[in-house]
C-alpha positions as CSV (number, residue, x, y, z in Angstrom):
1,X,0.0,0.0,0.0
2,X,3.1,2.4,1.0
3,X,6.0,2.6,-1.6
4,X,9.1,1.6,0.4
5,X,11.1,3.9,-2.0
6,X,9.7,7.4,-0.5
7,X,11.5,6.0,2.9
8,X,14.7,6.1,0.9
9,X,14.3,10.2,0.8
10,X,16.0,11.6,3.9
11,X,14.2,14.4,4.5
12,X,10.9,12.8,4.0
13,X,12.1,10.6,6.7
14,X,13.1,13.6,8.8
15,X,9.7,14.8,8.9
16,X,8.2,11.3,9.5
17,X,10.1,11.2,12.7
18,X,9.3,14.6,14.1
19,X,5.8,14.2,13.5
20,X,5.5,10.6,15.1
21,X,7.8,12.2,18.3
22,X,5.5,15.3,18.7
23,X,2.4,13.4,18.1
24,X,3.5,11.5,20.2
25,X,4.3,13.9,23.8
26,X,0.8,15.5,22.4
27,X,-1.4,12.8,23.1
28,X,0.1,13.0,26.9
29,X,-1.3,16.2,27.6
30,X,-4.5,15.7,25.4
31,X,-5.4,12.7,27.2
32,X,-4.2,13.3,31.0
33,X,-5.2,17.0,31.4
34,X,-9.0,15.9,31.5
35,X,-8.0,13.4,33.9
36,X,-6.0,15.3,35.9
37,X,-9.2,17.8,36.4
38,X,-11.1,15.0,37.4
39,X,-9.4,12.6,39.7
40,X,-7.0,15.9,41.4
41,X,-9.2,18.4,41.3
42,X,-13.0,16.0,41.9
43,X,-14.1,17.5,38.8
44,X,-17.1,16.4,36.2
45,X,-16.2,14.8,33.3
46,X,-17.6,17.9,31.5
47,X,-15.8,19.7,33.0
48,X,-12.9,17.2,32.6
49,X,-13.5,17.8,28.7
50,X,-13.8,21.7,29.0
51,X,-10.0,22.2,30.0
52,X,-9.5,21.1,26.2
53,X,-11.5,23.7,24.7
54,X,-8.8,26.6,25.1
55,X,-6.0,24.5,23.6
56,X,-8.5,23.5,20.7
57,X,-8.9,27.2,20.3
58,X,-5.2,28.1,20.3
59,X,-4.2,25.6,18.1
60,X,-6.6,26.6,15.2
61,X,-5.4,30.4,15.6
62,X,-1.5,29.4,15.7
63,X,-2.2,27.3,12.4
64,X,-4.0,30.6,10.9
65,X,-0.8,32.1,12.0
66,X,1.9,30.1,10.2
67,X,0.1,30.9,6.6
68,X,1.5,34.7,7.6
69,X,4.7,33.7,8.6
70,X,6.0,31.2,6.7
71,X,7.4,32.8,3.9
72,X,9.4,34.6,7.0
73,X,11.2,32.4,9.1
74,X,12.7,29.1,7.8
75,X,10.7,25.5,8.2
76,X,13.6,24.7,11.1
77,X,12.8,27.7,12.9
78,X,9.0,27.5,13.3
79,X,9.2,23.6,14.1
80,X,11.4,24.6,16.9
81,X,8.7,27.4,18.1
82,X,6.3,24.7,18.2
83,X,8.7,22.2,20.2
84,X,9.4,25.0,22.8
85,X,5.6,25.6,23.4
86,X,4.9,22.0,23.6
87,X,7.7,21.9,25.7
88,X,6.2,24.5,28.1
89,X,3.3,22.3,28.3
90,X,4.6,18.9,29.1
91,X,7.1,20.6,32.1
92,X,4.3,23.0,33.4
93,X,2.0,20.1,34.2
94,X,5.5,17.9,35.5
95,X,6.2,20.8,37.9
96,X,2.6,20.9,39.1
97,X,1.2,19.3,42.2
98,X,-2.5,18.6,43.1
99,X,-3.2,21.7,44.5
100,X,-2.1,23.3,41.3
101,X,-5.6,25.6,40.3
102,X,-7.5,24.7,37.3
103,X,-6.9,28.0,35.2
104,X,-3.4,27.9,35.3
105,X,-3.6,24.1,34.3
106,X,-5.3,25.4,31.7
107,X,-3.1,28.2,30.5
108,X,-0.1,25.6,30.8
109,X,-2.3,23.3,28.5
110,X,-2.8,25.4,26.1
111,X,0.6,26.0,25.3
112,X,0.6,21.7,23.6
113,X,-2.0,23.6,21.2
114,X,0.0,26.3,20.1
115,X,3.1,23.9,19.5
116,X,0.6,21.4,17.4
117,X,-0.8,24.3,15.2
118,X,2.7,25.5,14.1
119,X,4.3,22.0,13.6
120,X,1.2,20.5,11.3
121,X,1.4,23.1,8.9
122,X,5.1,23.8,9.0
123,X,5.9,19.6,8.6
124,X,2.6,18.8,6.4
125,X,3.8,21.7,4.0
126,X,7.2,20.5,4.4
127,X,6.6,17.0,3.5
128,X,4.8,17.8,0.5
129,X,7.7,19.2,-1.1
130,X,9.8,16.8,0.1
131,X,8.2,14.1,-1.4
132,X,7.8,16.1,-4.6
133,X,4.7,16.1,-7.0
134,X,5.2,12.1,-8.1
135,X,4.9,11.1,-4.4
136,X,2.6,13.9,-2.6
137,X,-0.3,12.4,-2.2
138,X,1.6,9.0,-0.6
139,X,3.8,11.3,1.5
140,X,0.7,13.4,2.8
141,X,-1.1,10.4,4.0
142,X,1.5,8.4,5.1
143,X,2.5,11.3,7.4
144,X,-1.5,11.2,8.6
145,X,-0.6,7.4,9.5
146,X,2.0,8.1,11.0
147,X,0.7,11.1,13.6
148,X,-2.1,8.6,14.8
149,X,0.1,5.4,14.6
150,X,2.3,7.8,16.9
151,X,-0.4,8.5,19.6
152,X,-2.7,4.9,19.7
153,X,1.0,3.7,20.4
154,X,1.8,6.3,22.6
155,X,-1.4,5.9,24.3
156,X,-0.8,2.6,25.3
157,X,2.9,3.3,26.7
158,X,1.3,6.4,29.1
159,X,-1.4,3.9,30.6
160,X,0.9,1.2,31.2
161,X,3.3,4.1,32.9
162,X,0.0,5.3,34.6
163,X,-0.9,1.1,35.8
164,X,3.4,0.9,37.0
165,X,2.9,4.0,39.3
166,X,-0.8,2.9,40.7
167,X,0.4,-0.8,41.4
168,X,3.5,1.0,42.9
169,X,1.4,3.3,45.3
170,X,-0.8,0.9,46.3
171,X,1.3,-1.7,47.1
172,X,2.3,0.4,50.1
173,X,-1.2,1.1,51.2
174,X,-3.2,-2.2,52.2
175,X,-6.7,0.0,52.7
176,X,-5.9,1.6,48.9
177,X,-7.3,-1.0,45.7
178,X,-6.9,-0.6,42.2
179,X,-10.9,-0.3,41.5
180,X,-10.8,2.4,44.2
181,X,-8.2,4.2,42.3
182,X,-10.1,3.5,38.9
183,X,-12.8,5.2,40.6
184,X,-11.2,8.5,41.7
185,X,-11.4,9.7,38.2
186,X,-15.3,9.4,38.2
187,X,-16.9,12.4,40.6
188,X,-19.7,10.5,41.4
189,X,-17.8,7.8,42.5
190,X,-15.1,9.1,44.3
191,X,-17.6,10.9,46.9
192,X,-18.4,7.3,47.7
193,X,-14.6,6.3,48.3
194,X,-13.2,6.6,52.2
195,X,-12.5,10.5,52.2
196,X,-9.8,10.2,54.8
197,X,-7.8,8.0,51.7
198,X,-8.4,11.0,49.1
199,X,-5.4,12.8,49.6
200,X,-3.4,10.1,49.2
201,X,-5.1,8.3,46.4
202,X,-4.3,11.7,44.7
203,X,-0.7,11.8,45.5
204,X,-0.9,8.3,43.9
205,X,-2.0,9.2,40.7
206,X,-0.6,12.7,40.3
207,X,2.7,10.5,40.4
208,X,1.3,8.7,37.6
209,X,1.1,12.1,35.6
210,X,4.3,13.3,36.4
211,X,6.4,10.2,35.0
212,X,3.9,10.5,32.5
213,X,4.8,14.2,31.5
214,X,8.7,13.3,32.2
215,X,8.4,10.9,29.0
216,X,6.6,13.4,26.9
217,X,9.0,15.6,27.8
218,X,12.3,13.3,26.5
219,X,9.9,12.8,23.4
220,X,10.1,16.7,22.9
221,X,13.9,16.8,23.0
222,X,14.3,14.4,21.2
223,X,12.5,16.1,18.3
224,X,14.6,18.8,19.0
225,X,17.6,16.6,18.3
226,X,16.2,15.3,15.1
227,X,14.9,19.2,14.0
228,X,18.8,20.2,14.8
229,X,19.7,17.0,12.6
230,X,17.5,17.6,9.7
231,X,16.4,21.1,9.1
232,X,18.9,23.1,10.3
233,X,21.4,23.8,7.5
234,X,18.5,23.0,5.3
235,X,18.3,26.0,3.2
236,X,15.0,28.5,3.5
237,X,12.2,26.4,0.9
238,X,9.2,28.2,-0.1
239,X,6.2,26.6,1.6
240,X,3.9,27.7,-0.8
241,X,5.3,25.4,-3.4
242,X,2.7,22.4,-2.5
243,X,-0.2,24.5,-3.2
244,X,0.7,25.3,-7.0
């Protein structure tokens, strides 16, 4: 279904990589900022969903942005904006604790939408002339296979991470189960749990988070190691190419 031969062009596989890594540390804060609302903070799961809505709005805006840009600052450049703002995002929530208010979890959040907005249409533009006009349309969609290939696998490495650290914490604390701490993230469940064992049922699972945002973290840098690697003593290319 692929061509194996567009996998022989470097840059093309430079791209590949930085989206799969950024896709990647994404799905981290897009999936365990909700959760975090809930099970830290005893929050609906509407409410869970709502902390999403500012980064959602950000990230449309900053990919608005880049079509003003681009033919400004070189594709290495505004990949690297987008890294540093995902980057803000991943060690805001690692250097918060569960007492950490909801707005400024939400401010930090926002910052993963940003980065997103500017590295799509930076890397989807870039890959587009990479691949060339023969292999655009495989290279477009392959990179769309890639990004969610990048966070289903992703996905499954967090909750593992998130399964290590609750096993870990409970195994320490004989009145503390894993069905209790599957129903912390669930308000209406958690106001049934033994509230003496809330705060540290919490402490449990905000250690969950922060390994959690440690490893989204090392994914950032090392898409800044492969940017560095691959784009920067690429000469300035005109992103509007694709769309002639």
């Amino acid at each position: 279904i692929i061509p194996l031969s567009i996998f022989r062009n470097h840059d093309l596989n430079g791209d590949f990589i930085l989206f799969a890594t950024t896709w990647g540390a994404f799905i981290a804060v897009n999936t365990y900022l909700p959760m975090w609302a809930q099970a830290l903070l005893g929050m609906s799961a509407l409410m869970g969903g709502m902390t999403l809505i500012p980064n959602s709005i950000v990230e449309i805006i900053a990919s608005q942005t880049v079509a003003t840009i681009q033919e400004k600052i070189r594709t290495f450049t505004l990949i690297m904006i987008g890294i540093v703002t995902m980057m803000i995002s991943s060690c805001g929530l690692f250097l918060a604790n569960n007492k950490t208010p909801l707005w400024m979890l939400i401010v930090v959040g926002a910052f993963s939408g940003i980065g997103v907005g500017f590295i799509f249409v930076g890397l989807q533009v870039k890959v587009q002339i990479d691949a060339g006009m023969k292999d655009m349309a495989t290279a477009t969609s392959t990179s769309y296979l890639i990004r969610i290939l990048a966070q289903t696998v992703m996905a499954a490495v967090y909750g593992v991470i998130m399964n290590l650290a609750l096993a870990s914490g409970i195994n320490s604390h004989s009145n503390i189960t894993m069905k209790m701490m599957n129903e912390l993230s669930d308000a209406k469940s958690a106001k049934l749990l033994p509230q003496y064992l809330l705060p540290e049922m919490r402490r449990i699972f905000h250690s969950g988070i922060h390994e959690i945002m440690a490893v989204s973290f090392i994914l950032l840098i090392i898409a800044t190691v492969f940017n560095f690697y691959f784009n920067f003593r690429q000469p300035n290319k005109k992103l509007n190419r694709s769309s002639k």
